[in-house]
N, CA and C atoms of all chains as a GROMACS GRO file, in nm:
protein
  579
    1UNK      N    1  -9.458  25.861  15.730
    1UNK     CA    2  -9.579  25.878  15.808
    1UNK      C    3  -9.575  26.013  15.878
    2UNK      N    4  -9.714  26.089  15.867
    2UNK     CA    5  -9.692  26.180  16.000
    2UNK      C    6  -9.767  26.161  16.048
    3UNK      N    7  -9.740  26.268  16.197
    3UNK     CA    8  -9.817  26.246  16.260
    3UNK      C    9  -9.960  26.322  16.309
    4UNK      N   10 -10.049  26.269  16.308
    4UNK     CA   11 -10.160  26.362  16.388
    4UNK      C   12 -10.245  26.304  16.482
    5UNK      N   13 -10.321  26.407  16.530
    5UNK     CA   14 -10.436  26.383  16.662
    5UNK      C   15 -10.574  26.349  16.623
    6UNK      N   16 -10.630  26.264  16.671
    6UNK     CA   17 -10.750  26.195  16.658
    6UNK      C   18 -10.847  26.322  16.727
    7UNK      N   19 -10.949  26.396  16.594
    7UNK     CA   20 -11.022  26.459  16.667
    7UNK      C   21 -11.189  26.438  16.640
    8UNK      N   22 -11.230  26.290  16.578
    8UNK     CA   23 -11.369  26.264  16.558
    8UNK      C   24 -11.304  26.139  16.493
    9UNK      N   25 -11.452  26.108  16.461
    9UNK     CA   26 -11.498  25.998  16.347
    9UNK      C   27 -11.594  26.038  16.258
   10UNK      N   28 -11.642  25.940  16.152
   10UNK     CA   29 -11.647  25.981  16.021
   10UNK      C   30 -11.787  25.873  15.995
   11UNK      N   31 -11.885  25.861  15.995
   11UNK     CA   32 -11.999  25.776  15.952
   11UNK      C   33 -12.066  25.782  15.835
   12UNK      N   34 -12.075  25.723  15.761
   12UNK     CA   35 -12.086  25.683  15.587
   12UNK      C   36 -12.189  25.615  15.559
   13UNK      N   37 -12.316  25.701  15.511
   13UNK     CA   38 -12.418  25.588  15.440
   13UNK      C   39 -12.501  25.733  15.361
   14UNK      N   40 -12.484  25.685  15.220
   14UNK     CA   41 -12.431  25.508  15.172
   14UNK      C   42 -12.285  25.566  15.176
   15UNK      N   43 -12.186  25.457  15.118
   15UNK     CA   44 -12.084  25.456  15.077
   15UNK      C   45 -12.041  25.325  14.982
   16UNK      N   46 -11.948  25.352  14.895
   16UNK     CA   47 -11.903  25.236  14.866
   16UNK      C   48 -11.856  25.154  14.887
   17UNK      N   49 -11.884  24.984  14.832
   17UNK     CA   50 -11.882  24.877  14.908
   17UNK      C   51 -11.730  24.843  14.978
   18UNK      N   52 -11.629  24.899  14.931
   18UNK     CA   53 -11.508  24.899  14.961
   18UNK      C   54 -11.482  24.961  15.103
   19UNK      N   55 -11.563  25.061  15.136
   19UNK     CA   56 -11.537  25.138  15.247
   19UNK      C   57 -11.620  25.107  15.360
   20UNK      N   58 -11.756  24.977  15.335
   20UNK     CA   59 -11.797  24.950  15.442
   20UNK      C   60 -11.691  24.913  15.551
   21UNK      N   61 -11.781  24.907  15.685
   21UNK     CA   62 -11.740  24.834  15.796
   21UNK      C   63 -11.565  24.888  15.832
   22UNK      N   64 -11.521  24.992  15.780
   22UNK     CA   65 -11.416  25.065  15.775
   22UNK      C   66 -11.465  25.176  15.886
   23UNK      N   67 -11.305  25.164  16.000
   23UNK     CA   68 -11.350  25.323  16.058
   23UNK      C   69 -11.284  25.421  16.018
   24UNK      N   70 -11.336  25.506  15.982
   24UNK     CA   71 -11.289  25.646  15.937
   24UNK      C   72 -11.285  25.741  16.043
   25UNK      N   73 -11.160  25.787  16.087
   25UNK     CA   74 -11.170  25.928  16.202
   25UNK      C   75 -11.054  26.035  16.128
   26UNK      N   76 -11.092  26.156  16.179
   26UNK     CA   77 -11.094  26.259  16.133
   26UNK      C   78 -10.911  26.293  16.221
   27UNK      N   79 -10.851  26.330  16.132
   27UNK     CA   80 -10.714  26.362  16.205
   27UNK      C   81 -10.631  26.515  16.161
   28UNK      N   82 -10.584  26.558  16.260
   28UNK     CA   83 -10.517  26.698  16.240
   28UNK      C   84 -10.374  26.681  16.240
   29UNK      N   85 -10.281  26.676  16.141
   29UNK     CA   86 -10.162  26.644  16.126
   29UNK      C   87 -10.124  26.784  16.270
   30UNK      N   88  -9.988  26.716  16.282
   30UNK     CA   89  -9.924  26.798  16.438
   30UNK      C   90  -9.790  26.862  16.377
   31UNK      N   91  -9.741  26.953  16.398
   31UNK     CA   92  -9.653  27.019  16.330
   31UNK      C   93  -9.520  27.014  16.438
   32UNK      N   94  -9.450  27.045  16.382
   32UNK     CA   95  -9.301  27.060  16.493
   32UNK      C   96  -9.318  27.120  16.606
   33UNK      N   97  -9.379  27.286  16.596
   33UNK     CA   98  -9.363  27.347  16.718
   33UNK      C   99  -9.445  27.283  16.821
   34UNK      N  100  -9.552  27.260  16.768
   34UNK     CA  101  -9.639  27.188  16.893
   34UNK      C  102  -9.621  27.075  16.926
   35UNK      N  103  -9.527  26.979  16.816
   35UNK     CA  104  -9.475  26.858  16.896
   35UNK      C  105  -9.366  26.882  17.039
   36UNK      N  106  -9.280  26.961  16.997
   36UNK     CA  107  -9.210  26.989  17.091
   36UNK      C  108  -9.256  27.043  17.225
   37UNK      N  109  -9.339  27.147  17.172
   37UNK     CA  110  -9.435  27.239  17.313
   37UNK      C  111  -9.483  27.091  17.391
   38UNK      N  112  -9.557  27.026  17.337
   38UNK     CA  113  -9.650  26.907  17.392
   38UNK      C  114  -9.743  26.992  17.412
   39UNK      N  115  -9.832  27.081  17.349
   39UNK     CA  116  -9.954  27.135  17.432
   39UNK      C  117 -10.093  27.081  17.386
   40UNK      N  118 -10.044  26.952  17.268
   40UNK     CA  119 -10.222  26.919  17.290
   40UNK      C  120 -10.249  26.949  17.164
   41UNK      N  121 -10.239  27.066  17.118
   41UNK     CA  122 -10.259  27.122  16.967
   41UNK      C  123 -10.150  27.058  16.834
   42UNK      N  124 -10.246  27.061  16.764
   42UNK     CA  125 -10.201  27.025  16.649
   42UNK      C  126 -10.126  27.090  16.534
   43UNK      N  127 -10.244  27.176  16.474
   43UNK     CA  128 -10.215  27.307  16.369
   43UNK      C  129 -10.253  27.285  16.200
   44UNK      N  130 -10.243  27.117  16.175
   44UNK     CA  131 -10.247  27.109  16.043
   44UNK      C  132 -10.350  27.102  15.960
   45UNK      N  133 -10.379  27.052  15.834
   45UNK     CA  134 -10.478  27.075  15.757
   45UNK      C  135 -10.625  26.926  15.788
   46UNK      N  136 -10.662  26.940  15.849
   46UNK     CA  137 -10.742  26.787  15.868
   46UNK      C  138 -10.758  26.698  15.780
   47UNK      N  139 -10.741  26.555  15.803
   47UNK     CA  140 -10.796  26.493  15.658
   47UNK      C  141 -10.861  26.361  15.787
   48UNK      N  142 -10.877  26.245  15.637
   48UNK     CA  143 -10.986  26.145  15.722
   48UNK      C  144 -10.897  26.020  15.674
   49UNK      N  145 -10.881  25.939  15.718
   49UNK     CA  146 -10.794  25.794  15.752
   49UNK      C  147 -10.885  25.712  15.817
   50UNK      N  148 -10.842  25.626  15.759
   50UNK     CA  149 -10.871  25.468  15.771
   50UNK      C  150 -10.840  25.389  15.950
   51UNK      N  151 -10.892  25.385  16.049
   51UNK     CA  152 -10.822  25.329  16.164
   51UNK      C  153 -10.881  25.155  16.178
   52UNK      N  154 -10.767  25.077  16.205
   52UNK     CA  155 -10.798  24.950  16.260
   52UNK      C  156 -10.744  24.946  16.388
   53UNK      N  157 -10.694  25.077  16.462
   53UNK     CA  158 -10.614  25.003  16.545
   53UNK      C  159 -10.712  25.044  16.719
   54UNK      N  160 -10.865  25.128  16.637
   54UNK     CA  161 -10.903  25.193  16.760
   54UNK      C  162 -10.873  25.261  16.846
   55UNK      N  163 -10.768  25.408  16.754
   55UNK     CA  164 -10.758  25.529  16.819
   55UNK      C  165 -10.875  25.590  16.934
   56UNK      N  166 -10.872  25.636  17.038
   56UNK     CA  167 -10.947  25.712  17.112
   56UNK      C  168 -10.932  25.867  17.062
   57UNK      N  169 -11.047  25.970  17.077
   57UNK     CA  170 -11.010  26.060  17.036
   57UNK      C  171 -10.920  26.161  17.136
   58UNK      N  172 -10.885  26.236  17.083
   58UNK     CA  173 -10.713  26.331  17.134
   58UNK      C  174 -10.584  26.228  17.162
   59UNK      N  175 -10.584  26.100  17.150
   59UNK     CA  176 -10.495  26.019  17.103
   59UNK      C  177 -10.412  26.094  16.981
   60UNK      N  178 -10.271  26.019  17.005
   60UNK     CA  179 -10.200  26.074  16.862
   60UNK      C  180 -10.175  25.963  16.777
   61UNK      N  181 -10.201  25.926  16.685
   61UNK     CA  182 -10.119  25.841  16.565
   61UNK      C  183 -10.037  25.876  16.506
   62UNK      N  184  -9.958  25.797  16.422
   62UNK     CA  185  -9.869  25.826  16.275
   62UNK      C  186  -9.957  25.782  16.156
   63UNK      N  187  -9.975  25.777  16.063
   63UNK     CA  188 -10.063  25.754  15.934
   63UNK      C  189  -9.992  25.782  15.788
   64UNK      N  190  -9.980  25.684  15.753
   64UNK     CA  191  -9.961  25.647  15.604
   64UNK      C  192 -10.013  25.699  15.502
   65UNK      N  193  -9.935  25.769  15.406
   65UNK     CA  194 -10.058  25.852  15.269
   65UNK      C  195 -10.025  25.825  15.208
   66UNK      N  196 -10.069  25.800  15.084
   66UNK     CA  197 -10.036  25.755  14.965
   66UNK      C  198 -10.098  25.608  14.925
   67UNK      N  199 -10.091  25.566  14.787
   67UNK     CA  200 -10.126  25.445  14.803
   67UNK      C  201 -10.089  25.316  14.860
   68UNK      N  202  -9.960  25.325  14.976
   68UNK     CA  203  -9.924  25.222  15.094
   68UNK      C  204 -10.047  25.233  15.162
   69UNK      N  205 -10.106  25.313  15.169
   69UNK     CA  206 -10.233  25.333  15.295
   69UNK      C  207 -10.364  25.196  15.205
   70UNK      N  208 -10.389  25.178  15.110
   70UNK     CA  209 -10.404  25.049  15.121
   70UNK      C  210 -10.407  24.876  15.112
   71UNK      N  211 -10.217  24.902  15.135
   71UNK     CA  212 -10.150  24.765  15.141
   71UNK      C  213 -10.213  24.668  15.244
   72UNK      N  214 -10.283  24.720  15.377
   72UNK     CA  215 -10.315  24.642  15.463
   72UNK      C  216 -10.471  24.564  15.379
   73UNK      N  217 -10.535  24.600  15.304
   73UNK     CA  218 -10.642  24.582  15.215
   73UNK      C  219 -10.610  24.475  15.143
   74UNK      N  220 -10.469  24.440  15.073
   74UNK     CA  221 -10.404  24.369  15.008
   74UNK      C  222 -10.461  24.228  14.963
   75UNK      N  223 -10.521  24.152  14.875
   75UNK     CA  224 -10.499  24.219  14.708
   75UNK      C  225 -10.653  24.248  14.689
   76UNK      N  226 -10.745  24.293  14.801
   76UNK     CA  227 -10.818  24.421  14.796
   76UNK      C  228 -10.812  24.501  14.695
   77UNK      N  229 -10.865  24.595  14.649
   77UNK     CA  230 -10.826  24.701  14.579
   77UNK      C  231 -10.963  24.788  14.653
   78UNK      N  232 -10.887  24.896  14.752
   78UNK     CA  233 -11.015  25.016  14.820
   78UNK      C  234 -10.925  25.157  14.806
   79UNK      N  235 -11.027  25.195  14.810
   79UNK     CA  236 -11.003  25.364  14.734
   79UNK      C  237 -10.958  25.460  14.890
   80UNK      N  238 -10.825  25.400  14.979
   80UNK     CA  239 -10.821  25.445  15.068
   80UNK      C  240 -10.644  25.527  15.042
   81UNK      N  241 -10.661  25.620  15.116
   81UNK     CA  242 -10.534  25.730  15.051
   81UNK      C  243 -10.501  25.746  15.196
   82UNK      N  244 -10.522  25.736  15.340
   82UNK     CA  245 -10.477  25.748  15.463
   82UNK      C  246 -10.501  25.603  15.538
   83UNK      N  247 -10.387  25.597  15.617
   83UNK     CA  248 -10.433  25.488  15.688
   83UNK      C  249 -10.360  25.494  15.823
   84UNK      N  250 -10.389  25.509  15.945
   84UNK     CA  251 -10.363  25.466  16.078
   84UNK      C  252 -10.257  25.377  16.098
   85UNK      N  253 -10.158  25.380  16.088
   85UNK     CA  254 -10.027  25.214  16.128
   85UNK      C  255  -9.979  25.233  16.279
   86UNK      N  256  -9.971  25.304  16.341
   86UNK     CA  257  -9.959  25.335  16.470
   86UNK      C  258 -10.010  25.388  16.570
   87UNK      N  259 -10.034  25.387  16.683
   87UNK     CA  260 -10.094  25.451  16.780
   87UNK      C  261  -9.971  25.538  16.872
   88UNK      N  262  -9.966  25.616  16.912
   88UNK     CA  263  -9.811  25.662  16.965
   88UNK      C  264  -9.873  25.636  17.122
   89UNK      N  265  -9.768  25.598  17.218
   89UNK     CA  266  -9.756  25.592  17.356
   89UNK      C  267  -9.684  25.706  17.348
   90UNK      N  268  -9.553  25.742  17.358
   90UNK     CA  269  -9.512  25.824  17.393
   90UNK      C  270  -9.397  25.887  17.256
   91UNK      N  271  -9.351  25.994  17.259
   91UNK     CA  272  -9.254  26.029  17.194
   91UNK      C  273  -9.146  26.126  17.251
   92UNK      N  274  -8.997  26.075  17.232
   92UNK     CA  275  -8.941  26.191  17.282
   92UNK      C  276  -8.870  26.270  17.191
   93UNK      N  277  -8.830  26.390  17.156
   93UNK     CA  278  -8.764  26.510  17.100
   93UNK      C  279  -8.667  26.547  17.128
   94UNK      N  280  -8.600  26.593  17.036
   94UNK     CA  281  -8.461  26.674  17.121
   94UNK      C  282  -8.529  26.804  17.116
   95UNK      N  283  -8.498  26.910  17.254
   95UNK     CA  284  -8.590  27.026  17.274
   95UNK      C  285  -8.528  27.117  17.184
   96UNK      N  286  -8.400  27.124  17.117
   96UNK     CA  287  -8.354  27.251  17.014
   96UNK      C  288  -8.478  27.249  16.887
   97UNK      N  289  -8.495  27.345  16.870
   97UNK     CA  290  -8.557  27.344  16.699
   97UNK      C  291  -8.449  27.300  16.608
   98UNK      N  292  -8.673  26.054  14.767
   98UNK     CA  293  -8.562  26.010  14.857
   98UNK      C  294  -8.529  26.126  14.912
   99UNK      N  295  -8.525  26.185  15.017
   99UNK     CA  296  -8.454  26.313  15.061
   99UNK      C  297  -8.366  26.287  15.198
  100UNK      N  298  -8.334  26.376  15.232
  100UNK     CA  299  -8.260  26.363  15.363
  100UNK      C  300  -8.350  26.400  15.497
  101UNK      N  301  -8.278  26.399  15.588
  101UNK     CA  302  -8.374  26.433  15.674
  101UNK      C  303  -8.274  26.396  15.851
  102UNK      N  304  -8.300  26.481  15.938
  102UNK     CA  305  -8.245  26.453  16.054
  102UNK      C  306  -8.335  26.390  16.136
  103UNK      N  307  -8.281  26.324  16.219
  103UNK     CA  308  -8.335  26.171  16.307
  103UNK      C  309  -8.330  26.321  16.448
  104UNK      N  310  -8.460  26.283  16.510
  104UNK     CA  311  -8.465  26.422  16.607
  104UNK      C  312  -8.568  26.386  16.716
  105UNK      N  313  -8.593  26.197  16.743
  105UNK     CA  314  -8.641  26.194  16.833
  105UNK      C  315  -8.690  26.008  16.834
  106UNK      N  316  -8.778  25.944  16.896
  106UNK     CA  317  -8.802  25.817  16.896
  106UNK      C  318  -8.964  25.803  16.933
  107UNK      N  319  -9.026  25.743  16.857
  107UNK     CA  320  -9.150  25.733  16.907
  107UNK      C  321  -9.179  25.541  16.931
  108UNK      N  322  -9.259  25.592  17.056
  108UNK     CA  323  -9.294  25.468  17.121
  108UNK      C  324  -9.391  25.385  17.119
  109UNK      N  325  -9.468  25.299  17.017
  109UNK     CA  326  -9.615  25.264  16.992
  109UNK      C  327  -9.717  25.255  17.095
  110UNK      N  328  -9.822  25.244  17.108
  110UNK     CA  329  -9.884  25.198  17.205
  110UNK      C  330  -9.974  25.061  17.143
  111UNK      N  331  -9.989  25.113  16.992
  111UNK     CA  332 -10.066  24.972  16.892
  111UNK      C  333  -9.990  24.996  16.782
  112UNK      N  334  -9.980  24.937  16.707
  112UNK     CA  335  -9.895  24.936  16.577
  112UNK      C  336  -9.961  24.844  16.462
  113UNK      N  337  -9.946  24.826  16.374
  113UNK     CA  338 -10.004  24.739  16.253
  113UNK      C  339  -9.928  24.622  16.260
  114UNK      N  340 -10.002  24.523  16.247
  114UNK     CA  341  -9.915  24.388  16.299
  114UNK      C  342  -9.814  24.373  16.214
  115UNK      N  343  -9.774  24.424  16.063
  115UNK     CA  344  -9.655  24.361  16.034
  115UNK      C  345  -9.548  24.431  16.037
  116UNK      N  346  -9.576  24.520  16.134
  116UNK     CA  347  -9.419  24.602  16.203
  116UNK      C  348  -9.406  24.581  16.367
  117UNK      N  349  -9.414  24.479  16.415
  117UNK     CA  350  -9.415  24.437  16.528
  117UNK      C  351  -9.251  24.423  16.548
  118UNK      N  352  -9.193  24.486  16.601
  118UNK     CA  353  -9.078  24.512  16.647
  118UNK      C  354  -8.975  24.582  16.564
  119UNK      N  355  -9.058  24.703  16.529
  119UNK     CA  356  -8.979  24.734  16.428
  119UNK      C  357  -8.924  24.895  16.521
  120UNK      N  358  -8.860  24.961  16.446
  120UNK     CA  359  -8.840  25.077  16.547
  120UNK      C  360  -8.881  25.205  16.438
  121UNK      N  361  -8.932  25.263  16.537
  121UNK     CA  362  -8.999  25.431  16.492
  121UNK      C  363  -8.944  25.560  16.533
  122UNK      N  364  -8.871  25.638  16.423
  122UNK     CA  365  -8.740  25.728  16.493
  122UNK      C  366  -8.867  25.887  16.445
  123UNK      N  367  -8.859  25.976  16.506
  123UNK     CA  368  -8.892  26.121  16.425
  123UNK      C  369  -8.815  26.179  16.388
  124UNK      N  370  -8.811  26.185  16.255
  124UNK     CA  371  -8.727  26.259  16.163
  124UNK      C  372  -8.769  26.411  16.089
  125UNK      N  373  -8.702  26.524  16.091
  125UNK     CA  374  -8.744  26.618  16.025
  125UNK      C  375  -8.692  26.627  15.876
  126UNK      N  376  -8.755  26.663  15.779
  126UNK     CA  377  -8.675  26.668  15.669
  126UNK      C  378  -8.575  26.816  15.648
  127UNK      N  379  -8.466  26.824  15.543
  127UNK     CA  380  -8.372  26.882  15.529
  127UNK      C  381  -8.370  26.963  15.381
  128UNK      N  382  -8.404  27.101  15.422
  128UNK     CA  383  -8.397  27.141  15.254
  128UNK      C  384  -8.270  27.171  15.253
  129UNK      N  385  -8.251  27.219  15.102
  129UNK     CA  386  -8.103  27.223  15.068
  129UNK      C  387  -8.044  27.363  15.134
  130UNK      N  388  -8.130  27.385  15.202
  130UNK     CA  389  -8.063  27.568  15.270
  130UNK      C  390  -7.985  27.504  15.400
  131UNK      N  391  -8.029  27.370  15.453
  131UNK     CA  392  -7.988  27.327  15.558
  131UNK      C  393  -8.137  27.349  15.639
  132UNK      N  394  -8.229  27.415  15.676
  132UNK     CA  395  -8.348  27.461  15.700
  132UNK      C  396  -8.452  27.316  15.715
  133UNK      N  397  -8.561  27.321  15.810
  133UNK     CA  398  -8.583  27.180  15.830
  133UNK      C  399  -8.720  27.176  15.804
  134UNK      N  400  -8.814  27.063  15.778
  134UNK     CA  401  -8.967  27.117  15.733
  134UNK      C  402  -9.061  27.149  15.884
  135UNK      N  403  -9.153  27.186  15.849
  135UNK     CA  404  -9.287  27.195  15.970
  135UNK      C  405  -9.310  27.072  16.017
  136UNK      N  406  -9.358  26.947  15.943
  136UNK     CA  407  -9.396  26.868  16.017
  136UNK      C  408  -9.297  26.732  16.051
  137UNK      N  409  -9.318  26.696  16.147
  137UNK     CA  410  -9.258  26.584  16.142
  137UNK      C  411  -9.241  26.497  16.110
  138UNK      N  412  -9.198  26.358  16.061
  138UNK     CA  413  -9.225  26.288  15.999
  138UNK      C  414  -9.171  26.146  16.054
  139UNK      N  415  -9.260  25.990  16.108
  139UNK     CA  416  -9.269  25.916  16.135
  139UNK      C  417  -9.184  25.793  16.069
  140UNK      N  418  -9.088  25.800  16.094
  140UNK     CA  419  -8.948  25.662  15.973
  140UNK      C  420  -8.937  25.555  16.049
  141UNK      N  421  -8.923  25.424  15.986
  141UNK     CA  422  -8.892  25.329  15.989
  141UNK      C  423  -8.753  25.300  15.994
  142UNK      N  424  -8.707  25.238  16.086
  142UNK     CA  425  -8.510  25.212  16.072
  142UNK      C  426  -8.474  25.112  16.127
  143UNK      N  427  -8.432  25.005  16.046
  143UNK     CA  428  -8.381  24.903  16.057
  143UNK      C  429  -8.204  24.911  16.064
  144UNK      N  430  -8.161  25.020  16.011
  144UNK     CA  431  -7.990  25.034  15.991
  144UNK      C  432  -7.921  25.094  16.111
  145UNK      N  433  -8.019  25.131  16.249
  145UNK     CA  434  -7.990  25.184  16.341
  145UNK      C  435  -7.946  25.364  16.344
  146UNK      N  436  -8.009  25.453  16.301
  146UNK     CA  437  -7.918  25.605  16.302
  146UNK      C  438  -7.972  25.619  16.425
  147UNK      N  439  -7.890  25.705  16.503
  147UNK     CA  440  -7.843  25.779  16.593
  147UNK      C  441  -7.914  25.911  16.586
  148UNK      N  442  -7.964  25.975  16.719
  148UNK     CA  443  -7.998  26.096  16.738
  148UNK      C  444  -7.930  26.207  16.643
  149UNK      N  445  -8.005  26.307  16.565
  149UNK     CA  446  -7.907  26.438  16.503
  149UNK      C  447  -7.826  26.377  16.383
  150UNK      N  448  -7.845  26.268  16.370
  150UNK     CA  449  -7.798  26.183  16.246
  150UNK      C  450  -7.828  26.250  16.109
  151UNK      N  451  -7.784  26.230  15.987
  151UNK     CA  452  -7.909  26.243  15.888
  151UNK      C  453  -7.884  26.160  15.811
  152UNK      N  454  -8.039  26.104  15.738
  152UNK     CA  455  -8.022  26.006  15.710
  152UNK      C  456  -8.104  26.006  15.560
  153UNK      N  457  -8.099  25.944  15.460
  153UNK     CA  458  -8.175  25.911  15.373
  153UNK      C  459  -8.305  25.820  15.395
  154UNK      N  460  -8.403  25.896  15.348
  154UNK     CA  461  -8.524  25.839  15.327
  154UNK      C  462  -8.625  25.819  15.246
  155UNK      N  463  -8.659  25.685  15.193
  155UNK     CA  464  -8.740  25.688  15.083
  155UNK      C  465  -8.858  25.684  15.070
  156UNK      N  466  -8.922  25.767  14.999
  156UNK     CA  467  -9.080  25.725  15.048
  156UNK      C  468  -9.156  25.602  14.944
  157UNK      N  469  -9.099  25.517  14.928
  157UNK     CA  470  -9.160  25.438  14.827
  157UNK      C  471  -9.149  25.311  14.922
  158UNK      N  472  -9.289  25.243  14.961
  158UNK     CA  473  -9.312  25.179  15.017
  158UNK      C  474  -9.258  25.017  14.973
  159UNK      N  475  -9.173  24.993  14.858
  159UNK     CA  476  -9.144  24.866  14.796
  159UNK      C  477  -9.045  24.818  14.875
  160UNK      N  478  -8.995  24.858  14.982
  160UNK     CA  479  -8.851  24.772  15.034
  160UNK      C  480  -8.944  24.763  15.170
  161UNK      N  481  -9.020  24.819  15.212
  161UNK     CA  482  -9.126  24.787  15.338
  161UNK      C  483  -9.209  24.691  15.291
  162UNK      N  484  -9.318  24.662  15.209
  162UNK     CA  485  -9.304  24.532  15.110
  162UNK      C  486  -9.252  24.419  15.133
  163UNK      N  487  -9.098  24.446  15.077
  163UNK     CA  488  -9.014  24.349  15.078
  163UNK      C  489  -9.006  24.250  15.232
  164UNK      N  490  -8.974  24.333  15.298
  164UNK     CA  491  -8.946  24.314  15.442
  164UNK      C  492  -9.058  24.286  15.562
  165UNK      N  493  -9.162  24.375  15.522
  165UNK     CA  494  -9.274  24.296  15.594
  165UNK      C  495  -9.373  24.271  15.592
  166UNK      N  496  -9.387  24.233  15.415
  166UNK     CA  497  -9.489  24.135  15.376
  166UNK      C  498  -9.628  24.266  15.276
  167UNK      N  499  -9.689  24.195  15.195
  167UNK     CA  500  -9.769  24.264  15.117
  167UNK      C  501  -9.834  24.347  15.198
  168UNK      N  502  -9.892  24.352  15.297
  168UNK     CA  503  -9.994  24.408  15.351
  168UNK      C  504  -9.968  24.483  15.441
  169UNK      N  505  -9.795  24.544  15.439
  169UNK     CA  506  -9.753  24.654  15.576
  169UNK      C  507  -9.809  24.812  15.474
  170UNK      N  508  -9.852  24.919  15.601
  170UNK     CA  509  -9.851  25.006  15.546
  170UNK      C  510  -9.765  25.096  15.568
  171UNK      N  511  -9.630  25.010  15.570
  171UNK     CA  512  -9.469  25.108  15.612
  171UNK      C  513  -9.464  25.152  15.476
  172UNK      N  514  -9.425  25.311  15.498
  172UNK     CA  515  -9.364  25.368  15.396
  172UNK      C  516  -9.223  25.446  15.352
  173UNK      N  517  -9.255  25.515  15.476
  173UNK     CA  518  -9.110  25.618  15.485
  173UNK      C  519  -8.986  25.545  15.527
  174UNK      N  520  -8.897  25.506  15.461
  174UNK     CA  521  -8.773  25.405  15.526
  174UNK      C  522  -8.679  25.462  15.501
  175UNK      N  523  -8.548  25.465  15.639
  175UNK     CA  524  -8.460  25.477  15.636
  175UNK      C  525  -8.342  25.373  15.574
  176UNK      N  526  -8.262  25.428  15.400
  176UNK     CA  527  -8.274  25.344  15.371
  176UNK      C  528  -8.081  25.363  15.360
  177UNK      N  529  -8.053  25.437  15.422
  177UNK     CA  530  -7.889  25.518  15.462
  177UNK      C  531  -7.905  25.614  15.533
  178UNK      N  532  -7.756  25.579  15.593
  178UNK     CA  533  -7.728  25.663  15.692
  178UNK      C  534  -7.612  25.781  15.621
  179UNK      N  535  -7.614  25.961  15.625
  179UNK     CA  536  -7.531  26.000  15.565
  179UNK      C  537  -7.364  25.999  15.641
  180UNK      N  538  -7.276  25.952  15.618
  180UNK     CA  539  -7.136  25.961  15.652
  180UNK      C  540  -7.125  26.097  15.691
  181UNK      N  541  -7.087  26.094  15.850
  181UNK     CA  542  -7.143  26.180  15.903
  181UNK      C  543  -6.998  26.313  15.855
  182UNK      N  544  -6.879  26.232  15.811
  182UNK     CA  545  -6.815  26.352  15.736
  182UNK      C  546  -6.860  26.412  15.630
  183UNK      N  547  -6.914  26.374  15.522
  183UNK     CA  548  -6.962  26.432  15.437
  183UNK      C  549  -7.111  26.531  15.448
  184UNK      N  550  -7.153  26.494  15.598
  184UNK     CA  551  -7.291  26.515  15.587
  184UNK      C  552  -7.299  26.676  15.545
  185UNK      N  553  -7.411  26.759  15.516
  185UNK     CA  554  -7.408  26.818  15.424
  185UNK      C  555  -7.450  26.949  15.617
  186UNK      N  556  -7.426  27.062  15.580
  186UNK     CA  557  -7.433  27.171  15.671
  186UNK      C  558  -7.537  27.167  15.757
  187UNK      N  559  -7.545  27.171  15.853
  187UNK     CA  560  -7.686  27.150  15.962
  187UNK      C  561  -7.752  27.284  15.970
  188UNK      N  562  -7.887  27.311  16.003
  188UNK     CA  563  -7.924  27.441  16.000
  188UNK      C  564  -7.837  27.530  16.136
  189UNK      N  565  -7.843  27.636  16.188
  189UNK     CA  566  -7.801  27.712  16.233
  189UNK      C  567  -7.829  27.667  16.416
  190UNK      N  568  -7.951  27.601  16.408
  190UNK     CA  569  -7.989  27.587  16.553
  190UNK      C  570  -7.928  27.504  16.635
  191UNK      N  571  -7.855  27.370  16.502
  191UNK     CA  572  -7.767  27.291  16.589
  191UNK      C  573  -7.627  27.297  16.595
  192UNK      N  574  -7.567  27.396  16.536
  192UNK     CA  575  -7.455  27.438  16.529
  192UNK      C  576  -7.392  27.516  16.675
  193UNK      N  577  -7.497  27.620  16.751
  193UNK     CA  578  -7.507  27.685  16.788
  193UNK      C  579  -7.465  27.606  16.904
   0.00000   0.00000   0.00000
């Protein structure tokens, strides 16, 4: 999983029937230096994931890629390639790079 | 499967119900220069590693599966710990 920051949501119509009633928010994977900095920023390439767990936005998650992202769907079959499994409270680092 | 150093602990605030007590370490991965990647990366560890550890990790979600049920979307698992004699050269920053 990595991790990124909740920076929107994602509203779909039409879409396919698989992806109704699904929330989709928009996430910026977080890279090392700025995990460590803690400044808020992210840096990475944005993509869009699947949330059940009701991220707020600038919240951080971890998120699942690949086709584990939709095991929670299970024996579903949805065309989902990200998925939300955590919400982070806190994280700590060791401060060396 | 690659390696990767254990370099921190993250703390849920919500989690997907079928990892409810599971533990969440941050791990960086390890190229073969010793050199570590950009992003971080979110592991699963049931075998217990230790801070600065390194550890093997697989990204094939079938032993997360196994363990907590069809519908987890655990993927990255720590699935060994490397013997920390053999472990292979650390980059330069933790040597130091």
């Amino acid at each position: 999983m990595r991790l990124g920051i909740v920076r929107g949501s994602v509203t779909l119509s039409p879409a396919v029937p698989e992806l109704l009633g699904l929330t989709l928010v928009v996430l910026e994977p977080v890279s090392m230096a700025n995990l460590r900095a803690k400044n808020g920023l992210a840096g990475g390439k944005s993509l869009i994931a699947v949330d059940a767990l009701g991220a707020a936005k600038g919240q951080m998650v971890a998120f699942t890629e690949g086709s584990e992202a939709a095991n929670p769907f299970w024996p579903k079959r949805v065309p989902v390639d990200a998925y939300c499994t955590l919400i982070v409270d806190t994280i700590t680092t060791s401060s060396q790079p | 499967m690659f390696l990767a150093r254990i370099d921190g602990t993250v703390v849920p605030a919500a989690r997907h119900a079928t990892l409810e007590g599971c533990r969440f370490l941050v791990a960086q991965r390890l190229e073969a220069d010793g050199s570590t990647g950009a992003e971080p990366l979110v592991v699963i560890d049931w075998l217990g590693a230790a801070m600065s550890s390194t550890v093997l990790v697989s990204t094939d979600g079938d032993i997360a599966r196994q363990r907590f049920g069809n519908t987890t979307p655990g993927r990255l698992v720590v699935v060994g710990i490397v013997d920390p004699v053999q472990a292979p050269r650390q980059s330069a920053g933790r040597t130091a």
